[in-house]
C-alpha angles and dihedrals in degrees: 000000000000100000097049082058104052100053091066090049092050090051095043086054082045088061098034084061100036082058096045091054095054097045080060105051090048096057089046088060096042086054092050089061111061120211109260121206107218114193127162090194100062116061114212127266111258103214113241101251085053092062100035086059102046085050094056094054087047091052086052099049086057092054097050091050095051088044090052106101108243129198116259124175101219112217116266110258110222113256083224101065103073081042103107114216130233119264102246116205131161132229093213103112090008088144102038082045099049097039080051085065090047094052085053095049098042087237127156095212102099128146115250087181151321130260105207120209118184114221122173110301094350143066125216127212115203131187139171111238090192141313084302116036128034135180136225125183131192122224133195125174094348083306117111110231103182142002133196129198105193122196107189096175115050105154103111124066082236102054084047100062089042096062088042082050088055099043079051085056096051097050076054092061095047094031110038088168100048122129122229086240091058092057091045087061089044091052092045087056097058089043115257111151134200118301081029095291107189104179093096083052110113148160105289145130128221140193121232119174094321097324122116111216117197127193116198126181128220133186093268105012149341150289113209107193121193109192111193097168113021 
Protein backbone atom coordinates (compact mmCIF):
# COMPACT_ATOMS: atom_id res chain seq x y z
CA UNK A 1 0.00 0.00 0.00
CA UNK A 2 2.98 2.34 0.81
CA UNK A 3 4.80 1.94 -2.02
CA UNK A 4 1.72 2.52 -4.72
CA UNK A 5 1.49 5.83 -2.94
CA UNK A 6 5.17 7.23 -3.02
CA UNK A 7 5.91 7.01 -6.82
CA UNK A 8 3.43 9.48 -7.53
CA UNK A 9 4.91 11.78 -4.81
CA UNK A 10 8.47 11.37 -6.23
CA UNK A 11 7.16 12.26 -9.67
CA UNK A 12 5.06 15.04 -8.48
CA UNK A 13 8.59 16.56 -6.64
CA UNK A 14 10.11 15.65 -9.98
CA UNK A 15 7.57 18.22 -11.65
CA UNK A 16 7.46 20.81 -8.81
CA UNK A 17 11.53 21.18 -9.54
CA UNK A 18 11.58 20.78 -13.38
CA UNK A 19 8.99 24.11 -13.16
CA UNK A 20 10.91 25.88 -10.81
CA UNK A 21 13.72 25.62 -12.84
CA UNK A 22 12.14 27.06 -15.78
CA UNK A 23 10.51 29.80 -14.09
CA UNK A 24 14.10 30.58 -13.28
CA UNK A 25 15.84 30.48 -16.49
CA UNK A 26 13.21 32.63 -18.00
CA UNK A 27 13.59 35.33 -15.67
CA UNK A 28 17.33 35.09 -16.09
CA UNK A 29 16.87 35.84 -19.73
CA UNK A 30 14.30 38.53 -19.24
CA UNK A 31 16.88 40.22 -16.83
CA UNK A 32 19.80 39.89 -19.54
CA UNK A 33 17.65 42.19 -22.02
CA UNK A 34 17.11 45.19 -20.66
CA UNK A 35 13.70 47.22 -21.50
CA UNK A 36 14.51 50.16 -24.46
CA UNK A 37 12.41 53.23 -24.71
CA UNK A 38 11.94 54.06 -28.72
CA UNK A 39 10.60 57.40 -29.43
CA UNK A 40 10.74 59.21 -32.64
CA UNK A 41 9.77 62.36 -30.89
CA UNK A 42 12.66 62.75 -28.58
CA UNK A 43 16.01 63.11 -30.18
CA UNK A 44 18.93 61.60 -28.12
CA UNK A 45 21.27 63.50 -25.55
CA UNK A 46 25.14 64.42 -27.31
CA UNK A 47 27.51 64.14 -24.35
CA UNK A 48 29.11 67.06 -23.67
CA UNK A 49 32.74 66.17 -24.82
CA UNK A 50 31.32 65.31 -27.65
CA UNK A 51 30.00 69.12 -28.31
CA UNK A 52 32.54 70.86 -27.00
CA UNK A 53 34.64 69.16 -29.40
CA UNK A 54 32.69 69.46 -32.40
CA UNK A 55 32.47 73.45 -31.39
CA UNK A 56 36.02 73.87 -31.26
CA UNK A 57 36.60 72.42 -34.93
CA UNK A 58 33.98 74.51 -35.94
CA UNK A 59 35.61 77.37 -34.36
CA UNK A 60 38.69 76.37 -36.34
CA UNK A 61 37.17 76.02 -39.58
CA UNK A 62 35.96 79.93 -39.13
CA UNK A 63 39.32 81.02 -38.51
CA UNK A 64 40.85 79.44 -41.30
CA UNK A 65 38.48 80.77 -43.43
CA UNK A 66 38.93 84.45 -42.18
CA UNK A 67 42.63 83.91 -42.24
CA UNK A 68 42.37 82.73 -45.73
CA UNK A 69 43.55 85.92 -48.08
CA UNK A 70 40.46 86.99 -50.30
CA UNK A 71 40.39 88.98 -53.29
CA UNK A 72 39.38 92.49 -52.85
CA UNK A 73 39.42 94.84 -55.34
CA UNK A 74 40.74 98.10 -53.27
CA UNK A 75 38.95 101.52 -54.48
CA UNK A 76 40.85 103.60 -57.23
CA UNK A 77 42.65 106.66 -55.58
CA UNK A 78 42.17 109.83 -57.78
CA UNK A 79 45.29 110.73 -59.74
CA UNK A 80 44.28 114.94 -58.40
CA UNK A 81 44.67 114.65 -54.96
CA UNK A 82 48.38 114.46 -54.53
CA UNK A 83 48.19 117.39 -57.40
CA UNK A 84 49.11 120.67 -55.38
CA UNK A 85 47.00 124.07 -56.65
CA UNK A 86 48.09 126.93 -57.56
CA UNK A 87 48.21 129.67 -55.11
CA UNK A 88 45.61 132.08 -56.49
CA UNK A 89 46.03 135.49 -55.56
CA UNK A 90 44.67 138.70 -57.08
CA UNK A 91 46.38 141.99 -58.04
CA UNK A 92 43.11 144.22 -57.11
CA UNK A 93 44.32 146.30 -53.83
CA UNK A 94 47.72 145.06 -54.29
CA UNK A 95 48.99 148.48 -53.10
CA UNK A 96 46.14 149.44 -49.95
CA UNK A 97 46.80 145.87 -48.97
CA UNK A 98 50.79 145.95 -49.04
CA UNK A 99 51.25 149.71 -47.38
CA UNK A 100 48.75 148.10 -44.69
CA UNK A 101 51.61 145.71 -43.93
CA UNK A 102 53.88 148.47 -43.81
CA UNK A 103 51.80 150.38 -41.41
CA UNK A 104 51.90 147.20 -39.31
CA UNK A 105 55.33 146.81 -39.55
CA UNK A 106 56.33 150.52 -39.10
CA UNK A 107 58.13 150.22 -42.49
CA UNK A 108 58.98 153.01 -44.89
CA UNK A 109 58.66 150.97 -47.87
CA UNK A 110 55.02 151.91 -49.14
CA UNK A 111 53.73 152.19 -53.01
CA UNK A 112 53.01 155.65 -54.16
CA UNK A 113 51.96 154.03 -57.63
CA UNK A 114 52.47 151.52 -60.34
CA UNK A 115 54.13 151.89 -63.78
CA UNK A 116 52.49 149.23 -65.99
CA UNK A 117 54.48 147.68 -68.89
CA UNK A 118 52.61 145.14 -71.23
CA UNK A 119 54.85 141.97 -72.28
CA UNK A 120 53.46 139.16 -74.16
CA UNK A 121 50.67 137.64 -72.27
CA UNK A 122 51.44 139.86 -68.74
CA UNK A 123 51.44 142.78 -67.55
CA UNK A 124 54.05 144.14 -64.94
CA UNK A 125 53.44 146.71 -62.26
CA UNK A 126 56.44 148.44 -61.08
CA UNK A 127 56.97 150.89 -58.20
CA UNK A 128 59.82 152.54 -56.41
CA UNK A 129 59.73 151.64 -52.25
CA UNK A 130 62.13 154.11 -51.65
CA UNK A 131 65.74 155.46 -53.10
CA UNK A 132 66.93 151.95 -52.38
CA UNK A 133 64.36 149.13 -53.00
CA UNK A 134 61.78 148.95 -55.55
CA UNK A 135 58.80 146.13 -56.60
CA UNK A 136 57.69 144.80 -59.35
CA UNK A 137 54.84 142.38 -59.60
CA UNK A 138 53.70 140.25 -62.43
CA UNK A 139 50.29 139.95 -63.29
CA UNK A 140 48.28 137.41 -65.58
CA UNK A 141 44.65 137.33 -65.92
CA UNK A 142 44.01 139.88 -62.64
CA UNK A 143 46.43 136.98 -60.60
CA UNK A 144 49.34 137.92 -59.71
CA UNK A 145 52.29 135.11 -61.00
CA UNK A 146 55.35 136.49 -59.71
CA UNK A 147 56.64 139.26 -57.74
CA UNK A 148 60.37 140.77 -57.25
CA UNK A 149 61.81 143.26 -54.27
CA UNK A 150 65.24 144.50 -55.55
CA UNK A 151 67.74 146.09 -53.27
CA UNK A 152 70.53 147.48 -55.45
CA UNK A 153 72.34 149.10 -52.79
CA UNK A 154 73.08 146.92 -49.74
CA UNK A 155 76.14 148.40 -48.21
CA UNK A 156 74.83 149.88 -44.94
CA UNK A 157 73.40 147.73 -42.00
CA UNK A 158 70.31 150.03 -42.54
CA UNK A 159 69.72 149.60 -45.71
CA UNK A 160 70.10 146.14 -44.93
CA UNK A 161 67.29 145.71 -42.57
CA UNK A 162 65.35 147.60 -44.61
CA UNK A 163 65.55 145.24 -47.67
CA UNK A 164 65.02 141.93 -44.91
CA UNK A 165 61.86 144.30 -43.61
CA UNK A 166 60.62 144.34 -47.09
CA UNK A 167 61.24 140.32 -48.04
CA UNK A 168 59.07 139.94 -44.41
CA UNK A 169 56.55 141.99 -46.10
CA UNK A 170 56.38 140.03 -48.99
CA UNK A 171 55.88 136.52 -47.14
CA UNK A 172 52.90 138.84 -45.63
CA UNK A 173 51.40 139.30 -48.97
CA UNK A 174 51.54 135.58 -49.92
CA UNK A 175 51.10 134.31 -46.13
CA UNK A 176 48.57 136.61 -44.21
CA UNK A 177 48.50 133.92 -41.33
CA UNK A 178 51.99 133.38 -40.94
CA UNK A 179 53.64 133.58 -37.61
CA UNK A 180 57.11 135.79 -36.97
CA UNK A 181 58.54 132.82 -36.01
CA UNK A 182 57.76 131.37 -39.21
CA UNK A 183 59.53 133.90 -40.93
CA UNK A 184 62.46 133.65 -38.46
CA UNK A 185 62.85 129.95 -39.60
CA UNK A 186 62.39 131.07 -43.26
CA UNK A 187 65.02 133.59 -42.91
CA UNK A 188 67.47 130.95 -40.96
CA UNK A 189 67.07 128.55 -44.21
CA UNK A 190 68.30 130.89 -46.62
CA UNK A 191 70.91 131.77 -44.33
CA UNK A 192 70.40 135.26 -42.38
CA UNK A 193 71.88 135.20 -39.34
CA UNK A 194 71.49 137.15 -36.32
CA UNK A 195 72.20 141.57 -36.59
CA UNK A 196 71.07 140.93 -40.01
CA UNK A 197 74.39 138.82 -41.09
CA UNK A 198 74.20 138.27 -44.77
CA UNK A 199 77.57 136.26 -45.64
CA UNK A 200 75.71 132.64 -45.49
CA UNK A 201 73.33 134.24 -47.82
CA UNK A 202 73.57 132.54 -51.34
CA UNK A 203 72.06 131.91 -54.41
CA UNK A 204 69.25 129.54 -53.66
CA UNK A 205 65.77 128.89 -54.11
CA UNK A 206 63.16 127.49 -51.48
CA UNK A 207 59.75 126.10 -51.36
CA UNK A 208 57.09 127.54 -48.99
CA UNK A 209 53.26 126.13 -49.22
CA UNK A 210 53.32 125.90 -52.97
CA UNK A 211 55.56 129.21 -53.62
CA UNK A 212 58.75 129.04 -55.10
CA UNK A 213 61.26 131.81 -53.48
CA UNK A 214 64.13 132.56 -55.23
CA UNK A 215 67.37 134.65 -53.91
CA UNK A 216 69.41 135.85 -56.27
CA UNK A 217 72.74 137.91 -55.61
CA UNK A 218 74.09 141.01 -57.56
CA UNK A 219 77.25 142.97 -57.37
CA UNK A 220 75.73 145.52 -54.76
CA UNK A 221 72.30 143.79 -53.54
CA UNK A 222 69.48 141.20 -54.14
CA UNK A 223 66.69 140.15 -55.91
CA UNK A 224 64.13 137.94 -53.71
CA UNK A 225 61.82 136.41 -55.98
CA UNK A 226 58.56 134.73 -54.73
CA UNK A 227 56.79 132.36 -58.08
CA UNK A 228 53.27 131.33 -57.27
CA UNK A 229 52.30 130.11 -60.79
CA UNK A 230 55.33 129.24 -62.93
Amino acid sequence: MFKSFTVPVKLFLMLLVICACSAQKDMTQNKGTPYLKLSTNEQETVPETQTQEQNLQEEEIKEGQSNRPHSITQPKTDQTENITEPKQLPFQDFKERWNAISDDQMSDLYIQQFDAFNEQQETIYKSPLNNDHSISVYVQNGDIRKMIMSTENATSTSIVYSMLSGWSQMIHMLHPDIEIYDVDDFFNQIGVGPNADLKNVKNSTITYENIKYIITKTDTGYHFTAVLND
